[in-house]
Structures are given as structure tokens and as C-alpha cells.
C-alpha positions as CSV (number, residue, x, y, z in Angstrom):
1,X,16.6,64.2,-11.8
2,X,13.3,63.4,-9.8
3,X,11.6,60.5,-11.0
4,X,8.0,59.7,-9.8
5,X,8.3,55.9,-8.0
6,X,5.8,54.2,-5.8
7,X,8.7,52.2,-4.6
8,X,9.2,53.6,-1.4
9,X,5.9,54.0,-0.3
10,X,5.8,49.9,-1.5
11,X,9.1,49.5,0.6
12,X,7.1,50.4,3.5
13,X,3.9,49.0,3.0
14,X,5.1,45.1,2.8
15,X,5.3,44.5,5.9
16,X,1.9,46.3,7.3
17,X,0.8,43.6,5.0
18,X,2.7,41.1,6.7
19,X,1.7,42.0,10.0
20,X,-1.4,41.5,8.8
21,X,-0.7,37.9,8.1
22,X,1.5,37.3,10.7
23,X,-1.8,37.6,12.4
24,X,-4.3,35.5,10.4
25,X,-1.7,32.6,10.7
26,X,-1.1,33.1,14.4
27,X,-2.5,29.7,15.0
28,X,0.1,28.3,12.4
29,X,3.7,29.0,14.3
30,X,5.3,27.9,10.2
31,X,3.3,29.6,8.5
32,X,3.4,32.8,10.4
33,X,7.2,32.8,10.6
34,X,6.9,31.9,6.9
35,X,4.9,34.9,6.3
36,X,7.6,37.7,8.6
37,X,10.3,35.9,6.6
38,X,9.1,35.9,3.3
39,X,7.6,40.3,4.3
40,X,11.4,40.8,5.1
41,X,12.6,39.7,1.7
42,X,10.1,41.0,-0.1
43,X,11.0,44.7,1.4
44,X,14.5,44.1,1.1
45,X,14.6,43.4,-2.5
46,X,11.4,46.0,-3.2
47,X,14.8,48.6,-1.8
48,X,17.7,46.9,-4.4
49,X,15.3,47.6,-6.9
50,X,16.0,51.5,-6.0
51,X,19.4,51.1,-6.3
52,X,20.1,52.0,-9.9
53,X,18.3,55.1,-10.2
54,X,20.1,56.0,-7.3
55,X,23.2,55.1,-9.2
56,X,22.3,56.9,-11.9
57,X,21.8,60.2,-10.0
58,X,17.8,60.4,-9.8
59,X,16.1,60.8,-6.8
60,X,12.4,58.9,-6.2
61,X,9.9,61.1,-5.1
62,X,6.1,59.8,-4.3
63,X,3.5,61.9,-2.3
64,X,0.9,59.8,-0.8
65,X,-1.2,63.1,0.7
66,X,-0.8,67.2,0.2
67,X,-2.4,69.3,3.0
68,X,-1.0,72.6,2.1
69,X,1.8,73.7,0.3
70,X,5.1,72.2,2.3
71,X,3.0,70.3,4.0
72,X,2.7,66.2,2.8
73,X,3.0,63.0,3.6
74,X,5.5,62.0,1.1
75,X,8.7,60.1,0.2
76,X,11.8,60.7,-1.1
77,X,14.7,58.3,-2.2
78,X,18.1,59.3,-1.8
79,X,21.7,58.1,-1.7
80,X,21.5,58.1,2.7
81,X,18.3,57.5,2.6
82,X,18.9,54.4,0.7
83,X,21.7,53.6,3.0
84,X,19.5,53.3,6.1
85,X,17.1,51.3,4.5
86,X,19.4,48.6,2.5
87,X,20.8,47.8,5.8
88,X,17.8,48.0,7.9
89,X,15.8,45.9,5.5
90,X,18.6,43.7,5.1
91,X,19.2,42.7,8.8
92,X,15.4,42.3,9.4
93,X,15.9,39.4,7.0
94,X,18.7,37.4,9.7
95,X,17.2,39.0,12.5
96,X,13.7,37.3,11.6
97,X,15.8,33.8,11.1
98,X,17.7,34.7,14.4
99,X,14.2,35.2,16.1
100,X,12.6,31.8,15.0
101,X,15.3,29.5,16.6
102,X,15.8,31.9,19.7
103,X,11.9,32.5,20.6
104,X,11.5,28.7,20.0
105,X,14.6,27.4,22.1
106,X,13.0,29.8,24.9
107,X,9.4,28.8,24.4
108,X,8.7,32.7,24.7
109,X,5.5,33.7,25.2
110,X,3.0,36.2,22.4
111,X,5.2,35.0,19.7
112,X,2.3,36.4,17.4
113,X,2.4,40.0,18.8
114,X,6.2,39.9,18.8
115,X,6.3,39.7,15.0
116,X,3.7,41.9,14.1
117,X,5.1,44.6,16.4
118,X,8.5,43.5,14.6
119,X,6.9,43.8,11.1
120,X,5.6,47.1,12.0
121,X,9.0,48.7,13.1
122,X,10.4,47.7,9.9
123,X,7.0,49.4,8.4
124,X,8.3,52.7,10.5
125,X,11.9,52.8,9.8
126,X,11.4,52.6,6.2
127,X,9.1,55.4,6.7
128,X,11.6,57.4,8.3
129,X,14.3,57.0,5.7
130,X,12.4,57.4,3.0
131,X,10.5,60.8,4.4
132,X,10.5,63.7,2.1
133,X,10.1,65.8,4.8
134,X,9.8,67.1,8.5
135,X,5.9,65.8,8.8
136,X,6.3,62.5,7.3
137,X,9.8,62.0,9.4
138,X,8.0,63.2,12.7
139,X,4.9,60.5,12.0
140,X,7.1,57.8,11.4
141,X,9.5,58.6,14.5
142,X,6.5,58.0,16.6
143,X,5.0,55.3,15.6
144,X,8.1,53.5,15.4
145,X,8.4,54.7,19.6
146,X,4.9,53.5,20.2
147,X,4.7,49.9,18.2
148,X,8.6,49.0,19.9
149,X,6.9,49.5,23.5
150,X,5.3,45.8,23.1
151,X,8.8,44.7,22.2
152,X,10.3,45.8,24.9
153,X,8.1,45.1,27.5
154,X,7.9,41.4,26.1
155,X,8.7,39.9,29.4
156,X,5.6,41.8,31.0
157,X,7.8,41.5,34.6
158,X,8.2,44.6,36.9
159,X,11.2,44.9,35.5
160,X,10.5,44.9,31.8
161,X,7.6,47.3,32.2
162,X,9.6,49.9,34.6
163,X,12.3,49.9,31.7
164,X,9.3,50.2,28.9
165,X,8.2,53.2,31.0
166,X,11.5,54.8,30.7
167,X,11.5,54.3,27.2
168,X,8.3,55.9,26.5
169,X,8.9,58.6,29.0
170,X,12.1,59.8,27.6
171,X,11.6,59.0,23.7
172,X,8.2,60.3,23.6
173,X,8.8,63.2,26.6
174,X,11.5,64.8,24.3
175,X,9.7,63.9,20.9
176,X,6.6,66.0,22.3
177,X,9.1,69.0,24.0
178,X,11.5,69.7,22.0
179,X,11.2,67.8,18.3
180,X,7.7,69.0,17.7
181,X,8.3,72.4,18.8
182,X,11.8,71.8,16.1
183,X,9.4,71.4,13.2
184,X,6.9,73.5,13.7
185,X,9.5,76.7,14.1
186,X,11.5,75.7,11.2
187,X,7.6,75.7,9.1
188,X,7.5,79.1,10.5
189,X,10.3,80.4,9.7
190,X,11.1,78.6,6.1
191,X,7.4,78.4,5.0
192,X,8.5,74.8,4.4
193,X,9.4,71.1,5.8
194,X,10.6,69.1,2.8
195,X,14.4,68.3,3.0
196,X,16.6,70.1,0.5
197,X,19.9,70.2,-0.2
198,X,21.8,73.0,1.5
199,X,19.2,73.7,3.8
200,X,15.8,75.1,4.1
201,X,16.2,78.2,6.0
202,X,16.4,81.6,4.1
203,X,20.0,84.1,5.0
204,X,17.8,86.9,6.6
205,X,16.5,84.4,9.5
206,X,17.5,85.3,13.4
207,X,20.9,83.3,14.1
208,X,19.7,82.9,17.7
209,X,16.5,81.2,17.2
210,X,17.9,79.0,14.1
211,X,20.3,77.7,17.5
212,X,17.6,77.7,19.5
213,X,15.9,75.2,16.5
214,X,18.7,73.2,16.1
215,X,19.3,72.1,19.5
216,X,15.9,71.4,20.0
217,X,16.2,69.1,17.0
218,X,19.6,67.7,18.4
219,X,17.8,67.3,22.2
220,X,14.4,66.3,20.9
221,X,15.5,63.1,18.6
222,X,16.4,61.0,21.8
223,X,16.8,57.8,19.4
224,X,20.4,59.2,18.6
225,X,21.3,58.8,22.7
226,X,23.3,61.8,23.4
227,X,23.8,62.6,26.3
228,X,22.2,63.2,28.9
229,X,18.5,61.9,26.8
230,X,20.3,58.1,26.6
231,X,19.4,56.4,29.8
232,X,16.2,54.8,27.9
233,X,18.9,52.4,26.0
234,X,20.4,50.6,29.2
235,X,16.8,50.7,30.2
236,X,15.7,49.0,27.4
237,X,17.8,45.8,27.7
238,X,15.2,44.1,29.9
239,X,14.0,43.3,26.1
240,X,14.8,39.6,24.7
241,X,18.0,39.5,22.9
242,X,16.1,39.7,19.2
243,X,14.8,43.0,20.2
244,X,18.0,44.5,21.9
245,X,19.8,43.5,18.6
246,X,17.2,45.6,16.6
247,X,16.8,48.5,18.9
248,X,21.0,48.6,18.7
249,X,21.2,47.8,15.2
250,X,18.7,47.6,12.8
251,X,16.0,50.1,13.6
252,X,15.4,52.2,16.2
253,X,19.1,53.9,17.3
254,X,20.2,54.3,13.6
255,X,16.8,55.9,13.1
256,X,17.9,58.8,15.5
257,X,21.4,59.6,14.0
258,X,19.7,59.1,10.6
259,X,17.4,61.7,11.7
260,X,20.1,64.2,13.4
261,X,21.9,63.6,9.9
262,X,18.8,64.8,8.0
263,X,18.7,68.0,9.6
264,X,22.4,68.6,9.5
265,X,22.4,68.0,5.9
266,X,19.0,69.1,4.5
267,X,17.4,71.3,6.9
268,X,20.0,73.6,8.1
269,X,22.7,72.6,5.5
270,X,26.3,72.7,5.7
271,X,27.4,76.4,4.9
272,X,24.5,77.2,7.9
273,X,25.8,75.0,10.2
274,X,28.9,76.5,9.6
275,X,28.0,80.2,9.6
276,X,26.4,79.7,13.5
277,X,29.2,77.2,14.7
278,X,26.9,74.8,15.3
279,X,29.2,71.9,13.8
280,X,31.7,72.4,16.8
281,X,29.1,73.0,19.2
282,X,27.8,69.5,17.8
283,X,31.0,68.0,18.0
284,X,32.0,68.9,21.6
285,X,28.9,67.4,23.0
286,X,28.6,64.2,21.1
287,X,32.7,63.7,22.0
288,X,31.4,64.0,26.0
289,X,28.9,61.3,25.1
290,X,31.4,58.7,23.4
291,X,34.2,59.1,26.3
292,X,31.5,59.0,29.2
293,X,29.4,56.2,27.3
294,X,33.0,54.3,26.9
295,X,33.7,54.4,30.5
296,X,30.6,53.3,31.9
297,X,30.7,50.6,29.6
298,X,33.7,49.6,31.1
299,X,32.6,49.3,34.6
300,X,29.2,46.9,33.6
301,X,29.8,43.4,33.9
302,X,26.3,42.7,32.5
303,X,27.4,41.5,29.0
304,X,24.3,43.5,27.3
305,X,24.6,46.5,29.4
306,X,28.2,46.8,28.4
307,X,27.1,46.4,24.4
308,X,24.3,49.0,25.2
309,X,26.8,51.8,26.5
310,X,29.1,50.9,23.8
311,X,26.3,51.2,21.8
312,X,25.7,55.2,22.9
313,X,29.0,55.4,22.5
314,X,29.1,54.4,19.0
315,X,26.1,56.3,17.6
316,X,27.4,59.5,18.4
317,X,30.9,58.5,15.9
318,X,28.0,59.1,13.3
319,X,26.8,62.3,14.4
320,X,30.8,63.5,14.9
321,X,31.0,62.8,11.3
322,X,28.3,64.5,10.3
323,X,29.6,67.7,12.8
324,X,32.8,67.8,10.7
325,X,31.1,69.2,8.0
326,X,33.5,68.3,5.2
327,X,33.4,65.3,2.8
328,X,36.0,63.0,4.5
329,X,34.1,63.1,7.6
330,X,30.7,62.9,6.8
331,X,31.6,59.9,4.3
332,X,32.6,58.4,7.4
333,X,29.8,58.4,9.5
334,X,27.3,58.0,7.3
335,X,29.2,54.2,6.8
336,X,29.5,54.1,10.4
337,X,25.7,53.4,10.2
338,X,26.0,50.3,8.2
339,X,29.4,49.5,10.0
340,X,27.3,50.0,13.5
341,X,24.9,48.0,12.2
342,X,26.4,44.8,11.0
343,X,28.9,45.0,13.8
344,X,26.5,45.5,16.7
345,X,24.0,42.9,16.1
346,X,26.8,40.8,15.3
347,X,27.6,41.0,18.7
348,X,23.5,41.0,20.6
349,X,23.2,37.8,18.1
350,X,26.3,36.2,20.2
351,X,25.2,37.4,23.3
352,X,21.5,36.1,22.9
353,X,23.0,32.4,21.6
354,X,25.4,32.7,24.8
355,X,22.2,32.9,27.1
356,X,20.3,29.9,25.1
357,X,23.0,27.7,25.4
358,X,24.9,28.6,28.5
359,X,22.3,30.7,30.5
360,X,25.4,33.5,31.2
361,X,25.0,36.8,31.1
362,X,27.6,38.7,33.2
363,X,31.1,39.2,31.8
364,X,32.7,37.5,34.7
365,X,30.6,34.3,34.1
366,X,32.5,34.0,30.1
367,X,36.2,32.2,31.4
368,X,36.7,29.4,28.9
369,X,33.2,29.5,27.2
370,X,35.2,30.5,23.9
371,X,36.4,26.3,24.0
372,X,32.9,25.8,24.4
373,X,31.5,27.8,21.5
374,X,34.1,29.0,19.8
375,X,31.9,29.8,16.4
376,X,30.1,32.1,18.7
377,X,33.2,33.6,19.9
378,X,35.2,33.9,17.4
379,X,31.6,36.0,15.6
380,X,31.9,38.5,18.8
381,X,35.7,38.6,18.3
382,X,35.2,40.0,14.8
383,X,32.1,42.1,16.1
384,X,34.1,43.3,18.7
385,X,37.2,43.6,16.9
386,X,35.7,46.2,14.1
387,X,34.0,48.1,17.1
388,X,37.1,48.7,17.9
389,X,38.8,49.9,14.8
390,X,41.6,47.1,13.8
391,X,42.2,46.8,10.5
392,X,41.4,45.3,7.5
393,X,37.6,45.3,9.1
394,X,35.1,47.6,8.5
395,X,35.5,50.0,11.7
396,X,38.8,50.5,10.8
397,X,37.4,52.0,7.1
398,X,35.2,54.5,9.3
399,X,37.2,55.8,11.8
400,X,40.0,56.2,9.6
401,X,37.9,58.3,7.7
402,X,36.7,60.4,10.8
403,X,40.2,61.2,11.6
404,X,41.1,62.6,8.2
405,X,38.0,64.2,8.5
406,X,38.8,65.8,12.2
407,X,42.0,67.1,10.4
408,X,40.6,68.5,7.5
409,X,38.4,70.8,9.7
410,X,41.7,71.0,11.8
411,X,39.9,70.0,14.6
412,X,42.9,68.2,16.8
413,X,40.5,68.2,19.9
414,X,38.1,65.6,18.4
415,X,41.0,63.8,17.0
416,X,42.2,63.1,20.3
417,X,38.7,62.0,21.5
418,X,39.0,59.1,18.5
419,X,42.5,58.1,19.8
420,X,41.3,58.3,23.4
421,X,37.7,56.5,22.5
422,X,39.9,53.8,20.9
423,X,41.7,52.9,23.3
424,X,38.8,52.6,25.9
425,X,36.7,50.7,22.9
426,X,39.5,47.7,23.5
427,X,39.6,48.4,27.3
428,X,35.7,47.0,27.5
429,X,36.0,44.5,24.5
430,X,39.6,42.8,24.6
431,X,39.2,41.5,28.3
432,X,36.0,39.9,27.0
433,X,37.9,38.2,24.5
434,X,40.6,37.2,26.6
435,X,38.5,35.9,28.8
436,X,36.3,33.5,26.5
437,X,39.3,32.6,24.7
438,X,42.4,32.3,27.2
């Protein structure tokens, strides 16, 4: 049942408003902290509030503008919508607590701008995950490009702002060539952009331009990092730690699989994706990206650049589950998302506290630093371990799923691709271990 709700548009308001005080109180470093802190929990527990209507099998609409007919800037609350946004919400809350000690220890420099561009992500990606449609998605998915550029050109070296430049050029370059030109022909062609279930398009429309759409939609949301639109994400580790951890994990990254599961699911549906073979398709090119990703990530000794390829790798396990296109599958990567999540910026959060206390940052610099801080360590082991896929953790949950999925759909190739992906998952992490530890 839909049920009228000014919840999510709240959800995403909260934290305009506390960008707004993050700025009157930028002369106040406690009470401005106080102010992103207190924004964080207010959003995150403005989202639980969802969560029994949700339960109950109602979905939350609220329209906030109505140009034409199809054409709003509206929001809609669903079960992976909801998703996205507990976890995001949720990990804004540690990664705000995470932020104070690191910026501090550093004595980092526009610690005001850095939490109202923060504050304004988190504005964005609820924006995202609660969009009713293509419009609202589309705003949402560039403002979150634009207000991350301060983030992570924080430094304001040569360096930071020639990997800020890739960022904008290839999240904005393929937002502007290919996504917009997505939702524009899909308005054309359905007479519509709000997401339904099974799909938007009618039977009768041209198979070879509903591909053509489609793989501008795949190409044109470069957040997701498939290959070969993913060389912003290395790029973008010139950011401070705090921002690497919620480009990787909280906001920008899951935004783009997020996004490539919203058309998969309720723009083209699954019976449509099926019809035009566009799930394999899908799957063959996002398996390229997690065996490629893998092994560069294997050859970086730069302890974020490794966690950055791992983390291309990793996003596309979401989209695999999505190309499967049966329940096992899709069940596990849409967890993958919070898995991801949690696991990843488990893992930047080590990394960051490695650099603040030990000032490492290569691989080969770790030996014996797990004696040294082995409550760090033994975090990253779990991070690194559920990365990975060893059981009981939560990794384990997803790609067990993914399998049963692959051979549901009797799709052996991409099962081999998980067993192969595995293995090079604990070819890049184990050694770290080992070396911290032993």
C-alpha cells in the first residue's frame, strides 16, 4: 500500500540544516562537531522510523514538486531503498566520531568546509535512495559529484587537485554523455521516469535501442566503477582517510551500484532484462572488472590504493547479483551493499589510525605493527577477513548467496569468477595480515 510520508524528504533535509550550523558555529570547533554529530543521529533515527511501514509492506511516497505528468521531484521509500540509507545514515554517525579525533590529531586545515561538504553528501545520498524516479535520482547524483569535489581535493596540493580533476572529469563527463542521454530516452520512449516494479518500458518498444539505453545507463553511472569508467577511485585517494572511508563505503560508490540496481530492477525489470540478454551481457563485464580490479590490487603496495582496487573489485559483486536475475542472487548483492559497507570502512578507519599513529602507508612498511596496535589489527583482520569470504562473517553470507545464485541461473562461468575472485581476495589481504601479525 502507498502511504503519504514526509519522512524521506525529512531524512534528507537534516543535515542541509546541519550544514547550516556546522557553519554558524565554525568559530566553535565543539560545538560545530556537536552540531554534524547530533545532524547524523538525527537522520539516522528520522530512517528507523521508516522501518515498520516498510515491514508492514507499505511504501512512502512524498512529492515535493510536479512539472508534468512523470515528471517530479519526489521520494519513494522502499525495502532497498531503505537498505542504502539505514547503512549510509548509520556509518555517517562513526564516521563523524572517526573524523573529530582524526582531523584533530592531524590539525587539518578548513575543518568547517570539511563538515558541511560531509553534511551535504549525506543530504545527497539520501536523496538518491529515496528518489521516486529518474529526475530526482539524476539531481541527487550530481550534486552528490559536485559537493564531494571539496572533499577530495582537501589537501589543495598538486596532487590532490590533479586527482579531484579526474574525478570530476570522469563522474561528471559520463553523467553528462551517457546517463542524461539514459533518461531522457527512456522519458521518450515510456512516457515516464518514476521507478516501478517490473519495469517501465512498454513490450512493443525497439529491443536495440532499449540496449542501446541500458548500456548507457550501465556506462553513464561511473560511481558503480566498472570498468574501464573506474580510474577516478584510485585517483581519489589523495583524499584524507575520513573521506576515502566515505567515498568506499558510506556514500558515494554504493550510490552507483544502488543506482545500476534501480534500473535493473525498476526501470527495465527483470523479465526485460531477460528477454534482451542483458543480464549476461551485465554479468560478463562486471566479472572482467572484479578479476582485473583483484589483480591490480595485488601488485599496489600503497595500503589505500590496494583497499581502493579491492574496492572496484567489490562493487561490481553487487551488480553480479543483481545480473543473475533470480532471487538467490539478487538477495545477495543487494546485502553485499551493507556487507561492503561495514567491511570497507572497517578497513579505511584502520588504515587512517595506522597513518596517525605510525605515519605508514605502504604495505611493505606494516612488519610487526600488528604487536604494536594489535586492536587496530585485529579490526582490519575481521575487515579483511569478511572481504574475503570466511565464514561465520558477513561476506561469507553474501557470496554464498551469489553462488547459489550463479547456479540457479546455471551460469558456471560466473561461478568460477567467485571461486577465482576469492582466492585473489586473500592473495592481497592475507599477506597484509601476516605481515602485521607474524
Amino acid at each position: 500500500m502507498e502511504v503519504t510520508s514526509v519522512k524521506p524528504f525529512l531524512a534528507m533535509i537534516v543535515s542541509l540544516f546541519g550544514a547550516a550550523l556546522i557553519v554558524l558555529n565554525r568559530n566553535n570547533p565543539n560545538r560545530r562537531e556537536g552540531c554534524s554529530l547530533v545532524a547524523a543521529t538525527l537522520k539516522f533515527l528520522i530512517v528507523m522510523t521508516m522501518v515498520p511501514d516498510i515491514l508492514a509492506g507499505n511504501t512512502l511516497h512524498y512529492t515535493v514538486l510536479s512539472f508534468l505528468p512523470g515528471l517530479s521531484i519526489a521520494f519513494r521509500v522502499d525495502p532497498l531503498g531503505l537498505l542504502f540509507a539505514a547503512t549510509a545514515s548509520f556509518l555517517w554517525i562513526l564516521t563523524t566520531i572517526y573524523s573529530i579525533g582524526y582531523m584533530r590529531l592531524l590539525n587539518e586545515h578548513a575543518q568547517t568546509r570539511y563538515y558541511t561538504c560531509f553534511a551535504i553528501t549525506l543530504s545527497a545520498t539520501m536523496g538518491v535512495a529515496f528518489s521516486a524516479n529518474l529526475l530526482t535520482l539524476y539531481l541527487f547524483y550530481e550534486l552528490l559529484t559536485i559537493v564531494t569535489y571539496p572533499l577530495v581535493t582537501h589537501k589543495q596540493t598538486e596532487e590532490a587537485y590533479a586527482g579531484g580533476n579526474k574525478y570530476l572529469f570522469y563522474l561528471l563527463g559520463t553523467s553528462k554523455a551517457f546517463l542524461l542521454a539514459a533518461v531522457v530516452l527512456t522519458y521518450v520512449v515510456s512516457g515516464t521516469l518514476s521507478f516501478k516494479t517490473g519495469g517501465v518500458f512498454p513490450v512493443s518498444a525497439n529491443p536495440a535501442l532499449l540496449t542501446i539505453i541500458y548500456f548507457l545507463f550501465l556506462f553513464g553511472i561511473a560511481k558503480a566503477a566498472i570498468m574501464p569508467v573506474h580510474a577516478w577511485l584510485p585517483a581519489a585517494m589523495v583524499a584524507p582517510t575520513p573521506v576515502s572511508a566515505l567515498l568506499h563505503a558510506v556514500a558515494v560508490v554504493n550510490t552507483g551500484v544502488f543506482c545500476v540496481l534501480r534500473v535493473i530492477l525498476h526501470v527495465f525489470g527483470v523479465e526485460m532484462m531477460k528477454a534482451l540478454g542483458l543480464g549476461v551481457a551485465t554479468g560478463v563485464i562486471v566479472s572482467f572488472t572484479i578479476i582485473m580490479a583483484s589483480i591490480y590490487a595485488l601488485t599496489r603496495d600503497n595500503l589505500k590504493a590496494r583497499l581502493a582496487y579491492s574496492t572496484v573489485s567489490q562493487l561490481s559483486y553487487i551488480i553480479l547479483g543483481g545480473s543473475l536475475l533470480n532471487p538467490v542472487g539478487m538477495a545477495g548483492g543487494v546485502m553485499h551493499i551493507a556487507n561492503h559497507a561495514f567491511s570497507k570502512i572497517t578497513l579505511f578507519f584502520c588504515a587512517g589510525s595506522i597513518y596517525v599513529a605510525a605515519h605508514k602507508t605502504e604495505v611493505s612498511q606494516l612488519s610487526g605493527i600488528g604487536r604494536k596496535m594489535p586492536w587496530t589489527m585485529a579490526a582490519f583482520s575481521i575487515g579483511a577477513l569478511s572481504m574475503i569470504g570466511v565464514p561465520p562473517l558477513s561476506g561469507f553470507v553474501t557470496k554464498w548467496h551469489l553462488a547459489f545464485g550463479a547456479i540457479e541461473a546455471k551460469e558456471m562461468g560466473l561461478l568460477a569468477v567467485l571461486v577465482v575472485s576469492t582466492l585473489l581476495n586473500a592473495g592481497y589481504f592475507i599477506p597484509i595480515i601476516y605481515k602485521a601479525f607474524f
